[in-house]
Each structure stands twice: as structure tokens, then as C-alpha cells.
C-alpha positions as CSV (number, residue, x, y, z in Angstrom):
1,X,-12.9,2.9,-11.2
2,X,-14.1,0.6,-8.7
3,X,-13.0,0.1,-5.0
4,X,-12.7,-3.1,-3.4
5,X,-12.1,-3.0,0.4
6,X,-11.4,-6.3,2.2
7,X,-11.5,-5.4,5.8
8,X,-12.6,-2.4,7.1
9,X,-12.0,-0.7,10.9
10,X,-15.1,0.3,13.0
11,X,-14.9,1.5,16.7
12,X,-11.6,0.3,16.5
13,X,-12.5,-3.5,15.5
14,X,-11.4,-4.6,12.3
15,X,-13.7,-6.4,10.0
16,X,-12.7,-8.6,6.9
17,X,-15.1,-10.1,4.5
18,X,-16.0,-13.9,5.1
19,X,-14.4,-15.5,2.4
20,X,-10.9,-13.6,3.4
21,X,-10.7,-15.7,6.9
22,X,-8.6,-18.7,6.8
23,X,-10.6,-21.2,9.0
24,X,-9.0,-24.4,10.1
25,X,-10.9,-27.9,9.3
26,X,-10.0,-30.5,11.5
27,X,-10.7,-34.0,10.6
28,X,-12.2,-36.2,14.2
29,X,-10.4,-39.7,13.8
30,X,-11.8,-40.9,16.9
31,X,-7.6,-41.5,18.3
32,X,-7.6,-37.9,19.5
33,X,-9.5,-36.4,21.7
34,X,-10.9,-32.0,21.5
35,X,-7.9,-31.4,24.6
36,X,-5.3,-32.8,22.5
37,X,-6.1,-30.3,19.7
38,X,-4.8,-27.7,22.1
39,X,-0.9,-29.4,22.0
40,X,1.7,-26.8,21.6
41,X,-0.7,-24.1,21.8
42,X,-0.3,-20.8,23.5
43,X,-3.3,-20.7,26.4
44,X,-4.5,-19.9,29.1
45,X,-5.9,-22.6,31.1
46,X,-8.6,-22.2,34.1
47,X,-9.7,-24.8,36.8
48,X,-11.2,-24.6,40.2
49,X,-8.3,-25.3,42.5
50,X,-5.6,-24.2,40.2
51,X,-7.4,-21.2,39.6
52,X,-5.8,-19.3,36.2
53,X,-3.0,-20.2,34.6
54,X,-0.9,-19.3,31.1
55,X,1.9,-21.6,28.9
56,X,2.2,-23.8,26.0
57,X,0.2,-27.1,26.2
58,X,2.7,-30.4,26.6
59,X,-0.6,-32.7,27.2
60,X,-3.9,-32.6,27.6
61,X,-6.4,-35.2,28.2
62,X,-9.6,-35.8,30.2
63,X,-7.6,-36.2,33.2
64,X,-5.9,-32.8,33.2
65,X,-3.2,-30.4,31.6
66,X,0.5,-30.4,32.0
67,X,1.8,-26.7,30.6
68,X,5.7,-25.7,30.1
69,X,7.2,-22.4,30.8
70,X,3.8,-21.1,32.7
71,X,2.5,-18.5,35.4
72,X,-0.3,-18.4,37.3
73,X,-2.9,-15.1,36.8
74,X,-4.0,-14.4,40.4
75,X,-5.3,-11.3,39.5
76,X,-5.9,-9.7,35.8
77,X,-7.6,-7.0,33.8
78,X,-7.5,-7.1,29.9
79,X,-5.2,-4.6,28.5
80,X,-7.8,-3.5,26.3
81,X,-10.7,-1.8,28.9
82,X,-13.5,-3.1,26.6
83,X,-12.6,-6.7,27.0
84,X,-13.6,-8.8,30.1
85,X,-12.5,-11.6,32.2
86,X,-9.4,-14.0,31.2
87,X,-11.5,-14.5,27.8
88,X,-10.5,-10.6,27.5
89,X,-6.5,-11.1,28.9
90,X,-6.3,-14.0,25.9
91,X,-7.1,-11.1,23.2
92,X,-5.4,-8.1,24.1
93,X,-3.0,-9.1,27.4
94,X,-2.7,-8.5,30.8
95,X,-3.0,-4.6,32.3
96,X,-0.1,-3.0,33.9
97,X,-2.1,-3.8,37.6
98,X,-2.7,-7.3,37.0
99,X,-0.6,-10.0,39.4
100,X,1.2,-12.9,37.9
101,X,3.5,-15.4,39.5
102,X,7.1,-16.0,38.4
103,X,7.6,-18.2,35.5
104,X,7.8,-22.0,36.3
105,X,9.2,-24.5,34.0
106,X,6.2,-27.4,34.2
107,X,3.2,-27.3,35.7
108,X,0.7,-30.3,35.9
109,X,-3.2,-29.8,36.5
110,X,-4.8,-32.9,37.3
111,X,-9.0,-31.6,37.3
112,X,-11.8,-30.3,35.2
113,X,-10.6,-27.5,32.8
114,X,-11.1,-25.0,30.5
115,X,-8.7,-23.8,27.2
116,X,-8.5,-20.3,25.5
117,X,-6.1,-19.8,23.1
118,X,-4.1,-16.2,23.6
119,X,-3.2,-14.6,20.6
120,X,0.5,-14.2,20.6
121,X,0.3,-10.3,21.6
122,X,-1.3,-11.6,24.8
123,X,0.8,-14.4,25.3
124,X,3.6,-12.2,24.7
125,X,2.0,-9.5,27.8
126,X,1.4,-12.3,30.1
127,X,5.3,-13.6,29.8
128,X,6.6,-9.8,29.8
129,X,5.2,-8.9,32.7
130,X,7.0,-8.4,36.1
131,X,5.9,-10.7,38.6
132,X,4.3,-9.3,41.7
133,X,6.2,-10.5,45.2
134,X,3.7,-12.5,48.1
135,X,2.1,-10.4,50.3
């Protein structure tokens, strides 16, 4: 009798074989640009005076980012300790001690910025979690 295993769990990460990953092609037509890609999209959305901030993409461009039903990260740690940075929040959610604003219904950032997609466990954290009050 033969076993076949298609994914497998080291150190607590799972692994799958390559040819089990669904990967998404996506066809450039020139009429879209790589920020509209991120339309509708759970993220998390960094920029230098904006700072971090998570909610679905409404528009993106190379002007800026408007997000709906959003909060801004002022301070964060990944749920899971062996994660880092906001990279790390977008994978496993925010710690118990991180600081989030209320939710807001629109928010419009109008600089340079970067997109990472949350999984929806994180997105799910970063909504779920209670809102710290201004010092």
C-alpha cells in the first residue's frame, strides 16, 4: 500500500506540494494599473504620514488609496510571536497589546504607499479588537 501525503506540518508551518497551490495569473492589459489589482481586497495599507492602516480597498491608484470600514494600527505585534512587523499582523492578527483606532467608515490616503494583503483570520483580529482610548 502506498501513502500519498499532500501537505505536511513542520514546526508548526504547513507545507503542501507545488502542484497543489492554486496560483492566480493575471493578465496586464495596460488599462489597469498593479494598485488597482488590490480593489476590494482585505489589507493593510502603510504610508509615511498616515502611518498603518487596515480595510477593504475602494481605489487605488498612483495618487493614493481610499479604504472603507478601516482603523488605523498605531501600535501592533503579530499574534503569532514568530512573525514580525505589520508583514507579521497581515498573517496571523494583531496581539492582545496592540493599539487600534475605532473603526471609521472611509478613509482617503493621498501619498506613496504600500499594500499587504491580510489573510482573513488577521483581518478578522484587526476588526475584533477593542479600540484603545487617547492618551
Amino acid at each position: 500500500m502506498e501513502t500519498v501525503l499532500n501537505e505536511i506540518k513542520v514546526n508548526g508551518v504547513d507545507y503542501v506540494k507545488k502542484e497543489n497551490v492554486n496560483q492566480e495569473i493575471v493578465n496586464f492589459t495596460g488599462e489597469e494599473s498593479v494598485a488597482t489589482r488590490a480593489i476590494g481586497k482585505k489589507v493593510i495599507v502603510r504610508s509615511k504620514n498616515e502611518g498603518i492602516n487596515a480595510g477593504i480597498v475602494v481605489l487605488a491608484d498612483n495618487t493614493g488609496i481610499e479604504l472603507k470600514d478601516c482603523r488605523r494600527i498605531w501600535y501592533h505585534k503579530p499574534k503569532d510571536k514568530n512573525l514580525s512587523w505589520y508583514e507579521g499582523v497581515a498573517v496571523s492578527g494583531l496581539d492582545i497589546s496592540s493599539k487600534v483606532s475605532g473603526t471609521v467608515k472611509s478613509k482617503i490616503i493621498i501619498e506613496n504607499y504600500s499594500v499587504t494583503e491580510c489573510t482573513e483570520e488577521a483581518f478578522e483580529s484587526i476588526m475584533e479588537i477593542k479600540p484603545n482610548d487617547q492618551n
